[in-house]
C-alpha positions in Angstrom: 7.7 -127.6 267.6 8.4 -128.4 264.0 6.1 -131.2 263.9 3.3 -128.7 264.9 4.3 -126.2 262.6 5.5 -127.6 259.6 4.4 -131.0 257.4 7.1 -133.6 257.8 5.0 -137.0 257.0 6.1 -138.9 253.8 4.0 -137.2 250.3 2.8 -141.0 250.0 1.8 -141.7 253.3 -2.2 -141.1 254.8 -2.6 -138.2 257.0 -5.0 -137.8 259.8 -5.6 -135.3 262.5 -8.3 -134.8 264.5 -9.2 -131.4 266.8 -11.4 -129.8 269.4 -13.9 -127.0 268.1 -15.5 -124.6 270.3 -18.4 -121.9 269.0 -21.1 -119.6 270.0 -24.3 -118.5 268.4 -27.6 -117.4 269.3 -29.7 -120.4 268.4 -27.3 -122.7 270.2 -25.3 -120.8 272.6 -21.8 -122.9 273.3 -21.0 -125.5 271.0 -18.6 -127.8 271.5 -17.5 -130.4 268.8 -14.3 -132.8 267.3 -13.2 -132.1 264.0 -11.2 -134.6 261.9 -9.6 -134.7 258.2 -8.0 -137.9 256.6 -5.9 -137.4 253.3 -4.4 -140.1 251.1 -3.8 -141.4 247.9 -5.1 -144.8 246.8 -2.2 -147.3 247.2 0.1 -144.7 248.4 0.7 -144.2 244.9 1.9 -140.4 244.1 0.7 -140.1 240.7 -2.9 -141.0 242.4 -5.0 -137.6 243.4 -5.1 -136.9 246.8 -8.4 -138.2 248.1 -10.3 -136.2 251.4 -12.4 -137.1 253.9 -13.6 -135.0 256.8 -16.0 -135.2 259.6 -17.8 -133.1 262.2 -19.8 -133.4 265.2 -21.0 -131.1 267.6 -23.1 -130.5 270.5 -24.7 -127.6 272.2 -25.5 -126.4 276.0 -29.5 -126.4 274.1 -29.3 -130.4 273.6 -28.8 -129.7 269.9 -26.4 -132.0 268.0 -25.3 -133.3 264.7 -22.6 -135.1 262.7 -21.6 -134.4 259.0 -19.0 -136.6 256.7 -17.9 -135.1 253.4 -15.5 -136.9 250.9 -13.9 -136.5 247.4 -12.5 -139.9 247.1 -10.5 -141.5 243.9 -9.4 -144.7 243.3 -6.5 -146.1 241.8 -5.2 -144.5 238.8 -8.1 -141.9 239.3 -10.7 -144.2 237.5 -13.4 -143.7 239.8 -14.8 -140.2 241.4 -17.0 -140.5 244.6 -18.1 -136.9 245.9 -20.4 -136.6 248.9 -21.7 -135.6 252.4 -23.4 -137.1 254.9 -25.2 -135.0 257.6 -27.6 -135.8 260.9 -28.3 -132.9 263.4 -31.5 -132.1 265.8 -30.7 -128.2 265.0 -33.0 -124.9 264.8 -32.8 -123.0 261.6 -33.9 -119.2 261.2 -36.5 -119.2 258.5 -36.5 -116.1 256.8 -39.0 -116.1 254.0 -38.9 -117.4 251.2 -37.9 -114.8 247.4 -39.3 -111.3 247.8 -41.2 -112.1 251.0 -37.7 -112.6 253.4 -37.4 -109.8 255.7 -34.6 -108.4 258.0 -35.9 -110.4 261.0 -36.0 -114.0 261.5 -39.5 -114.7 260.6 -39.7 -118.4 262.4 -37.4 -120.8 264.3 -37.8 -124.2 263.2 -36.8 -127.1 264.5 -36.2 -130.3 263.4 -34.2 -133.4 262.7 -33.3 -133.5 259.4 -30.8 -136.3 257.6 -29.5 -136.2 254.4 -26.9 -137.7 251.6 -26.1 -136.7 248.6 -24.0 -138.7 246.6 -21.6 -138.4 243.1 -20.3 -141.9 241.9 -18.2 -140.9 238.8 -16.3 -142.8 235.9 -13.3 -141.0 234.3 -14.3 -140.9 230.6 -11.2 -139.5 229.4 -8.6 -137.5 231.3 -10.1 -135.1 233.7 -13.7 -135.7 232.4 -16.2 -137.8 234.5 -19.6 -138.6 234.6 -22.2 -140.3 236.1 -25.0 -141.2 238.3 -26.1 -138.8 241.2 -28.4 -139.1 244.0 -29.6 -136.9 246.8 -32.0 -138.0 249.8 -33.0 -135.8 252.7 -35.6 -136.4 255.2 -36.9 -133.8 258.0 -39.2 -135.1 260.4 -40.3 -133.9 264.2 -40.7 -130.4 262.0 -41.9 -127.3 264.6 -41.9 -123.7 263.1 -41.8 -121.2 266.0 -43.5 -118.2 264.3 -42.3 -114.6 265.6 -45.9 -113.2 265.2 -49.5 -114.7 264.8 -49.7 -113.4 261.3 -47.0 -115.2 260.1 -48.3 -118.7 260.6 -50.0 -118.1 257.4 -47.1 -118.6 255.5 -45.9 -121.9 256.3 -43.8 -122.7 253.0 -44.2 -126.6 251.6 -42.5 -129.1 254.1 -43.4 -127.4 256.9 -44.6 -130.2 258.7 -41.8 -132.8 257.4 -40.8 -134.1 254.3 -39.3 -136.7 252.5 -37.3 -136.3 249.3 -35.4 -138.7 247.2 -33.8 -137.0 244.1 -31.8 -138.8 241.0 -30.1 -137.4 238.4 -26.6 -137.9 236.3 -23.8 -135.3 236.3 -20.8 -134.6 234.3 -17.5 -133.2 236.2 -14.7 -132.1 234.9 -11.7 -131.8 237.5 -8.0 -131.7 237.2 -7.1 -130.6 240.2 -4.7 -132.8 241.6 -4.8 -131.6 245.9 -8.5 -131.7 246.8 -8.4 -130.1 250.1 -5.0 -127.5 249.3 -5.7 -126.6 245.4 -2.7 -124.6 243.6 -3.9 -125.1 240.5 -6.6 -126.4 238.3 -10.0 -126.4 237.2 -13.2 -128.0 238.9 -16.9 -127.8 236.6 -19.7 -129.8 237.5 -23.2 -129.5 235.7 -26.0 -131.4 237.3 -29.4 -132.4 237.1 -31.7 -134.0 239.5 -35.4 -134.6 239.6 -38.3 -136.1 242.6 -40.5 -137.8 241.9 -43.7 -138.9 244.0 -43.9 -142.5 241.8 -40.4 -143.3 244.0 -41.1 -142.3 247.7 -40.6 -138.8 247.4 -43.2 -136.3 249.0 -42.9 -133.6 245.9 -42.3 -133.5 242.5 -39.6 -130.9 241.6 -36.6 -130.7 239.2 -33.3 -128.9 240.1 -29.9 -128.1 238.0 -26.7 -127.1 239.1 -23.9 -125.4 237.3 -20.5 -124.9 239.0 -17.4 -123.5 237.9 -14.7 -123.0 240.2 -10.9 -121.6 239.4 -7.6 -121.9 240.9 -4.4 -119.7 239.9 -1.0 -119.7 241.5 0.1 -116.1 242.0 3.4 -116.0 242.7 5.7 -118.9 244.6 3.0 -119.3 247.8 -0.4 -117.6 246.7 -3.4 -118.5 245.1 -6.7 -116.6 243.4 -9.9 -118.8 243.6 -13.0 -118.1 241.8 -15.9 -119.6 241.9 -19.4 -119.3 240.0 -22.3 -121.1 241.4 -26.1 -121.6 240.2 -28.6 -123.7 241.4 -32.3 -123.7 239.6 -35.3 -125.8 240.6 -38.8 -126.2 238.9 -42.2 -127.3 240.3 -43.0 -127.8 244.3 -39.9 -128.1 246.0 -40.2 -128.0 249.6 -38.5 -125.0 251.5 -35.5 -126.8 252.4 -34.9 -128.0 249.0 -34.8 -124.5 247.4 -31.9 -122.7 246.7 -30.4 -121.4 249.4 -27.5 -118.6 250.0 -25.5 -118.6 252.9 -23.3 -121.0 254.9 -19.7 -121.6 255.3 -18.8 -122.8 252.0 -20.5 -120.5 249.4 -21.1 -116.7 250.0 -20.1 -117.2 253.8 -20.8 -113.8 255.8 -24.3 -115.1 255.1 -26.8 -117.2 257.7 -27.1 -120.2 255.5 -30.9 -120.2 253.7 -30.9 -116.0 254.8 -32.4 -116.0 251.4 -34.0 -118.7 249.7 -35.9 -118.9 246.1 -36.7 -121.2 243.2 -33.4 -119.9 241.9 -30.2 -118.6 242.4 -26.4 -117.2 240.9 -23.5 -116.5 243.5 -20.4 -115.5 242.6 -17.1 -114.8 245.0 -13.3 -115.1 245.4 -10.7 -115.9 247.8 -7.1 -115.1 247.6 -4.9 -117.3 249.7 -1.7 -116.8 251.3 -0.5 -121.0 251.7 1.6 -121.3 253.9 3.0 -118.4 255.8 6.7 -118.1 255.4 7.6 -119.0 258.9 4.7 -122.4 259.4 4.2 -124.9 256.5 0.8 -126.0 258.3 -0.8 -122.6 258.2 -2.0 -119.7 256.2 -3.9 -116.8 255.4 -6.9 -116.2 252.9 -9.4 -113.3 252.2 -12.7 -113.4 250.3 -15.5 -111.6 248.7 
């Protein structure tokens, strides 16, 4: 019982634990999937930051399925910064529109199977500053829009019968948080640019930018206020799943992730978090907006 509830494993030692997920939606009816989430610090070193890796996969009842990795990994002595995800799924997404033209109702089901990395490889410059080289590849091929109504099937955004895109770009970070997956305190700002090219294998020629400032203050002994502002801008022929898109379980959840998508975008929200409860050192309480 204390094991389950509270965190007894040695500060320097890895952690690891891995559990069943069970959802429902409309597009996928019951989905049943494994979560898992390793923590450690290089060399079991305590001064080290607290590097995070976690993984995902999932099937459905509809023969969908996918499988995502995400990591903020440092090495000894914090030197290097590697920041990334990894994602495969055969999964519908509800196509909307795209700027002005998105209705209420989900203009077009589209299915396809989609892969893509994006990757951060960071050097420390000097204290909590890093920069360095950034790369972002995604692929969508067997790509079938569904379209509600005859009419719409003159819309069909760019990419809609599959794409390739393989984006580079450099980054500079700033981060001084020192708990990755549980922050208390600190600051995390990453400004970002990435461009395609057709000259190296990509099917469109577009430029994007990313700003992101996020916030973390300790109120009180147990909770903390998180802000975040977020902006994503592209320029030229991005595809429609290479736009910017609002939604999803990260940033301004509540929304169906690419509900809206446009050439650009600004999201802002909080989250006040009540870690841990007073009587379970493994769990707590947040709200958002």
């Amino acid at each position: 019982f204390n094991h389950l509830l509270n965190d007894t494993t040695d500060q320097a030692k890895p952690k690891f634990i891995a559990y069943p997920t069970l959802a429902y939606s409309p597009e996928t009816k019951w989905e049943i999937g494994v979560s898992a989430v390793l923590v450690y610090k290089a060399r079991q070193d305590t001064n080290n930051r607290l590097s995070e890796i976690q993984s995902f996969s999932f099937g459905t009842l509809e023969q969908q399925y996918g499988s995502f990795l995400e990591h903020a990994i440092y090495t000894h002595e914090n030197k290097y910064f590697f920041l990334g995800v990894v994602k495969y799924q055969n999964f519908p997404l509800s196509y909307y529109g795209i700027g002005p033209d998105a209705t209420s109702e989900v203009n077009a089901l589209v299915n396809a199977n989609e892969f893509r990395f994006r990757e951060r490889v960071l050097r420390q410059i000097k204290g909590s500053w890093y920069t360095g080289f950034e790369v972002d590849f995604e692929r969508m091929k067997q790509v079938s829009f569904d379209w509600e109504s005859d009419e719409l099937t003159l819309n069909e955004p760019r990419g809609s019968d599959g794409f390739v895109d393989l984006s580079l770009g450099w980054g500079l970070i700033f981060d001084n948080r020192h708990n990755v997956l549980n922050v208390r305190n600190g600051s995390f700002v990453e400004l970002a640019f990435l461009s395609s090219r057709e000259s190296w294998g990509s099917d469109f020629n577009f430029d994007s930018y990313f700003a992101d400032f996020r916030l973390y203050r300790p109120i009180k002994k147990h909770n903390v206020l998180a802000l975040q502002a977020f902006g994503q801008f592209t320029t030229g022929s991005p595809p429609f799943n290479q736009l910017s898109l609002l939604g999803g379980d990260k940033l301004m959840r509540g929304y169906y992730f690419g509900r809206y998508r446009d050439n650009h975008m600004v999201a802002l929200q909080a989250e006040y978090r009540m870690l841990p409860l007073s009587f379970a050192k493994r769990f707590g309480l947040n709200v958002f907006l």
